[in-house]
Legacy VTK file of the C-alpha trace (Angstrom):
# vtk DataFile Version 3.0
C-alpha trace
ASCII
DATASET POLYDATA
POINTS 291 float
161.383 126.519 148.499
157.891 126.778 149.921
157.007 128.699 152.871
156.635 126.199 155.911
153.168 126.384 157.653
154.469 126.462 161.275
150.650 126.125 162.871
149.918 123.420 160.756
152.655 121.206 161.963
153.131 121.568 165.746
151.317 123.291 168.471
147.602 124.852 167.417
147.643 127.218 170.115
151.362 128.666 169.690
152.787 130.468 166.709
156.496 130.628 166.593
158.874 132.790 164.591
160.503 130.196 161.178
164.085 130.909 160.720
166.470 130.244 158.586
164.536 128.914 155.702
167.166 127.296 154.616
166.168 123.890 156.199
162.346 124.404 155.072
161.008 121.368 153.579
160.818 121.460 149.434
157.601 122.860 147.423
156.541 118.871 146.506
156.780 117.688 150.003
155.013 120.599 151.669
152.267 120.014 148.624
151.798 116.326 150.047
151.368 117.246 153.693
149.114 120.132 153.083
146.956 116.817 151.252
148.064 114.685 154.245
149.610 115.781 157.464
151.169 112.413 157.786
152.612 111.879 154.418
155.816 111.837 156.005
157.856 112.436 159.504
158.508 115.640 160.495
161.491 116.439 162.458
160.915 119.299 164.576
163.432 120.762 166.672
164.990 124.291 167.964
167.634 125.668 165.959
169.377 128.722 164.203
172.252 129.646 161.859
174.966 127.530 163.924
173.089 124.598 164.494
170.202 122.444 166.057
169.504 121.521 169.925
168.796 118.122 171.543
167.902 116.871 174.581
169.957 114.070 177.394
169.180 113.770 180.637
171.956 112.346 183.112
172.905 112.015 186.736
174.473 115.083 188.320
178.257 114.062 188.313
178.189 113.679 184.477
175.790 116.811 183.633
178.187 119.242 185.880
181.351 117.818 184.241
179.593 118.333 180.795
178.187 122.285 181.654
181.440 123.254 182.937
184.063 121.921 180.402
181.536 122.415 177.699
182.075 118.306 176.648
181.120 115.198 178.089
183.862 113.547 180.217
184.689 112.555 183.429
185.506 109.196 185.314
181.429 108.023 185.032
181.091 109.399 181.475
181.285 106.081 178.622
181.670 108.084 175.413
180.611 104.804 173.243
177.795 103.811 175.183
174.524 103.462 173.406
172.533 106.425 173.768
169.485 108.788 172.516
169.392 112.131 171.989
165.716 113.608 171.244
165.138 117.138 169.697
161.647 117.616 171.362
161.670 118.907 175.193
158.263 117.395 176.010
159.507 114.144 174.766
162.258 114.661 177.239
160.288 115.952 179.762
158.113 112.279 179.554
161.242 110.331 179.579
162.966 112.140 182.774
159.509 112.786 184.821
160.533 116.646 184.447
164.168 116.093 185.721
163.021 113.709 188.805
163.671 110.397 187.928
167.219 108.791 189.478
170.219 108.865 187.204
168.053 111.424 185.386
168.223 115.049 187.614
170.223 117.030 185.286
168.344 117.915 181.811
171.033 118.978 178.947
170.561 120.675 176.017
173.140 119.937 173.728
173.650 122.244 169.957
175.113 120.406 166.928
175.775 121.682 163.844
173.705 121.049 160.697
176.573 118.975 159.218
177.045 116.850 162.349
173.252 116.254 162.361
173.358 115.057 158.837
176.482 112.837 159.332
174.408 111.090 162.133
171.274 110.662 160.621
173.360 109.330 157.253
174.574 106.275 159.547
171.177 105.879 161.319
168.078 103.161 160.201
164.659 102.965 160.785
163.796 100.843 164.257
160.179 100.233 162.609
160.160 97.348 160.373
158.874 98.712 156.706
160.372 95.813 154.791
163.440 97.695 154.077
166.820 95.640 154.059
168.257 97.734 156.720
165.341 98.260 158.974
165.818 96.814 162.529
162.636 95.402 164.590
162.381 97.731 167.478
163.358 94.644 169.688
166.551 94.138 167.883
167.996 97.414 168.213
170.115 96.892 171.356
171.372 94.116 170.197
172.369 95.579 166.674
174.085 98.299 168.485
176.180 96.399 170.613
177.720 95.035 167.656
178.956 97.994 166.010
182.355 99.332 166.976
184.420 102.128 166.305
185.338 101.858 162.761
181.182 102.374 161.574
181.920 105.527 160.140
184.445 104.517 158.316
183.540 102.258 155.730
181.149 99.128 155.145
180.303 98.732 158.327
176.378 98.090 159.366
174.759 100.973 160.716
175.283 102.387 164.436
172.231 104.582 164.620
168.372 104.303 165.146
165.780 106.703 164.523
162.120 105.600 166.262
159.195 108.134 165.608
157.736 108.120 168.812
154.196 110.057 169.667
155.317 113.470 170.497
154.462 114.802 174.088
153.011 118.240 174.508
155.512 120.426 176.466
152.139 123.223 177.644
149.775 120.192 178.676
149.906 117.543 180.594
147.664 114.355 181.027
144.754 115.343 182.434
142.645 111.812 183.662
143.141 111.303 187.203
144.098 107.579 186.565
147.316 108.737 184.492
150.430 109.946 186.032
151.901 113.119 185.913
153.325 113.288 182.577
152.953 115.176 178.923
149.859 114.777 177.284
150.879 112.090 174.628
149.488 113.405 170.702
148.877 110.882 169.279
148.586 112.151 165.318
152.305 113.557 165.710
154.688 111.882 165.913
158.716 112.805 167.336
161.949 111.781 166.418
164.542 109.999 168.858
167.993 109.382 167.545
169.971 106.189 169.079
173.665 106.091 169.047
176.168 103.325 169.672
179.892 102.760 169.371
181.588 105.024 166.859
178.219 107.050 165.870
178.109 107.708 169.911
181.568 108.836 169.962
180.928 111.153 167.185
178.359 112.999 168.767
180.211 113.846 171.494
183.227 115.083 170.009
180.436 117.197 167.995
178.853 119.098 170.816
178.617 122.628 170.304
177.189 124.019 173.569
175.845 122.088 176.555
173.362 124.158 178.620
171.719 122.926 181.772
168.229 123.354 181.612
166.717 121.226 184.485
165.214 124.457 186.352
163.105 124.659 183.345
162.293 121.256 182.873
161.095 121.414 186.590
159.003 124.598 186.167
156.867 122.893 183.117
156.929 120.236 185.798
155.198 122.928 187.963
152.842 124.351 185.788
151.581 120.850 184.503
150.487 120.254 188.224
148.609 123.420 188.294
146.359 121.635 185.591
146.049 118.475 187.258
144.985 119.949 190.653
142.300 118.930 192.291
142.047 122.714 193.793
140.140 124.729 191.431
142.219 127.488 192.548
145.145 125.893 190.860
143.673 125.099 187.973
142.496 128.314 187.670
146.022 129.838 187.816
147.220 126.938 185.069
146.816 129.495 182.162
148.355 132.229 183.834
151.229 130.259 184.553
151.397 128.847 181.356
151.135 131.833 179.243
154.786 132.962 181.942
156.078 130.317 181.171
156.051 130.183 177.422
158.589 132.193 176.810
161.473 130.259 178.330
160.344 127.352 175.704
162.219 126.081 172.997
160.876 127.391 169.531
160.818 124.072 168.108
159.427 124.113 164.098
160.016 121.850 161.330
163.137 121.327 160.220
165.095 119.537 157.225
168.044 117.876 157.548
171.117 118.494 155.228
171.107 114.820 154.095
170.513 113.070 150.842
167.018 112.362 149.711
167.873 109.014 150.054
168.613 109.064 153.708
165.315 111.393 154.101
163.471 108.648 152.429
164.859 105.679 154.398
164.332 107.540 157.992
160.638 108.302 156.852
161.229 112.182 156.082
160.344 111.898 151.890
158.093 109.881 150.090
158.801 106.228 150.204
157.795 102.831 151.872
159.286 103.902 155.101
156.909 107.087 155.122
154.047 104.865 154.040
154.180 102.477 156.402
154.950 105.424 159.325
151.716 107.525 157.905
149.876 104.188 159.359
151.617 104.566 162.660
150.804 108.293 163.079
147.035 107.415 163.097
147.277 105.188 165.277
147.493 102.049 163.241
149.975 100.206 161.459
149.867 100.531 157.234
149.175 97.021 155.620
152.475 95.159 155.028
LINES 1 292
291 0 1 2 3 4 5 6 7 8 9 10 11 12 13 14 15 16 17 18 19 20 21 22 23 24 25 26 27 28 29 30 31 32 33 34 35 36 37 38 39 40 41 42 43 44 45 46 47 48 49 50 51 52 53 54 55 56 57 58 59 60 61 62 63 64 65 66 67 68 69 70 71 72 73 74 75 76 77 78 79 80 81 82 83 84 85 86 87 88 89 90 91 92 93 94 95 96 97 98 99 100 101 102 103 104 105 106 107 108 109 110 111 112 113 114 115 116 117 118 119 120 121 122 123 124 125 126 127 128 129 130 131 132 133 134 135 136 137 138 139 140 141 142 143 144 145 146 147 148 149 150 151 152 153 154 155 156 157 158 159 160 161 162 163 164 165 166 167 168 169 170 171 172 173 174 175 176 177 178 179 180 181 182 183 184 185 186 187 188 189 190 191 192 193 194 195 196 197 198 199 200 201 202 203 204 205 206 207 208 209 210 211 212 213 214 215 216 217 218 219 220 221 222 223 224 225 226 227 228 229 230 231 232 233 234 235 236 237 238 239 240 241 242 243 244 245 246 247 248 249 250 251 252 253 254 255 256 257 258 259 260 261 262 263 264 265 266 267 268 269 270 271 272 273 274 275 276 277 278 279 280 281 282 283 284 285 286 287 288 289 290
């Protein structure tokens, strides 16, 4: 298998340790994307020997219960709710406003094993529609969820998972315009994954959790640091690399990383060569690919 590229694929101004290589995208793939960057999705995430991290944020009562029994329970906790779990912290750190937002205080990190990550991408479709018989308009997906019980795992059942590429948020930058909010800088020519789970799929993922970690006092110093560059003192912006450069340590190494799934399931989510790539290499610049 090739050598993976690292700098190529995620952050220009951060180079990260790759390890293991065992999830490094094959020779023919990486040959495509050193042509085209966007010949497929890239699923980039932290992760080691036991498994991969993702990202939930959740109201306190439900993120102390999950830290401190290392599981998600309690009386406010629905196991088969539909849910998303994201491997990319910035993309987290957009969707929880840095661990402020109500019902969304408590930022989890949450390991799964490479097997569980397969199994839930293998019963996931693409919410983008590529003219594929099992891809679900973006506006349908709730709906489509809802109607999946239990028993999807075990048979014939339609699918109980979503996977949306969504334009990945830069965890060291923020917006800067003064008419924007206080968020991650959105990058627009990468693009993350997000991972929806309903009913049985849901279920499964919790029973699969490998660690739970609370990091909300990190998501809240990013939070920090991101003002620094948005100050209107030039003091503060001054301090912004300083307090970046502190800061980058306590950040997830997040690289590329290939899932332990059938090339068929690569190719229907968008990660190998196929329509659903095609049409996604569109999205990634910006536009859609013609129909």
């Amino acid at each position: 298998k090739a050598t993976v590229s690292v700098l190529n694929w995620f952050h220009p101004r951060r180079a990260m340790a790759v390890a293991p290589r065992c999830h490094d995208l094959p020779a023919d793939v990486q040959a495509l994307l050193d042509v085209d960057p966007h010949a497929v999705q890239i699923l980039r995430a932290d992760y080691d020997a036991e498994g991969v991290w993702f990202y939930q944020a959740y109201r306190s009562e439900i993120a102390e219960h999950a830290v401190a029994h290392q599981q998600f329970g309690g009386p406010l906790f629905n196991p088969t709710r539909m849910t998303w779990i994201k491997p990319s912290f910035g993309w987290m750190l957009y969707r929880c406003g840095y661990g402020a937002k109500p019902g969304q205080d408590r930022v989890l990190r949450v390991k799964l094993a490479h097997a569980a990550v397969a199994e839930i991408l293998s019963h996931a479709s693409l919410s983008h529609g590529v003219g594929e018989e099992d891809a679900v308009p973006l506006e349908g997906k709730q709906r489509a969820a809802q109607a999946v019980d239990h028993e999807a795992l075990s048979g014939g059942a339609p699918k109980s998972g979503r996977v949306q590429w969504d334009p990945e948020r830069d965890v060291e930058m923020p917006e800067i315009s003064a008419k924007a909010k206080l968020e991650p800088r959105k990058m627009l020519r990468t693009r993350a994954i997000q991972i929806g789970l309903a009913g049985g799929l849901s279920a499964y993922y919790v029973a699969q959790a490998l660690r739970i970690e609370d990091v909300t006092g990190l998501a809240r110093a990013v939070g920090d640091v991101h003002r620094l560059a948005r100050s209107r003192r030039k003091a503060d912006r001054s301090a912004y690399p300083t307090a970046l450069a502190a800061l980058r340590p306590r950040l997830p190494n997040e690289r590329p990383y290939l899932p332990e799934c059938s090339v068929d399931t690569l190719r229907r989510l968008g990660m190998f060569p196929g329509p659903a790539a095609t049409y996604l290499a569109g999205v990634g610049r910006g536009h859609l690919a013609p129909a």
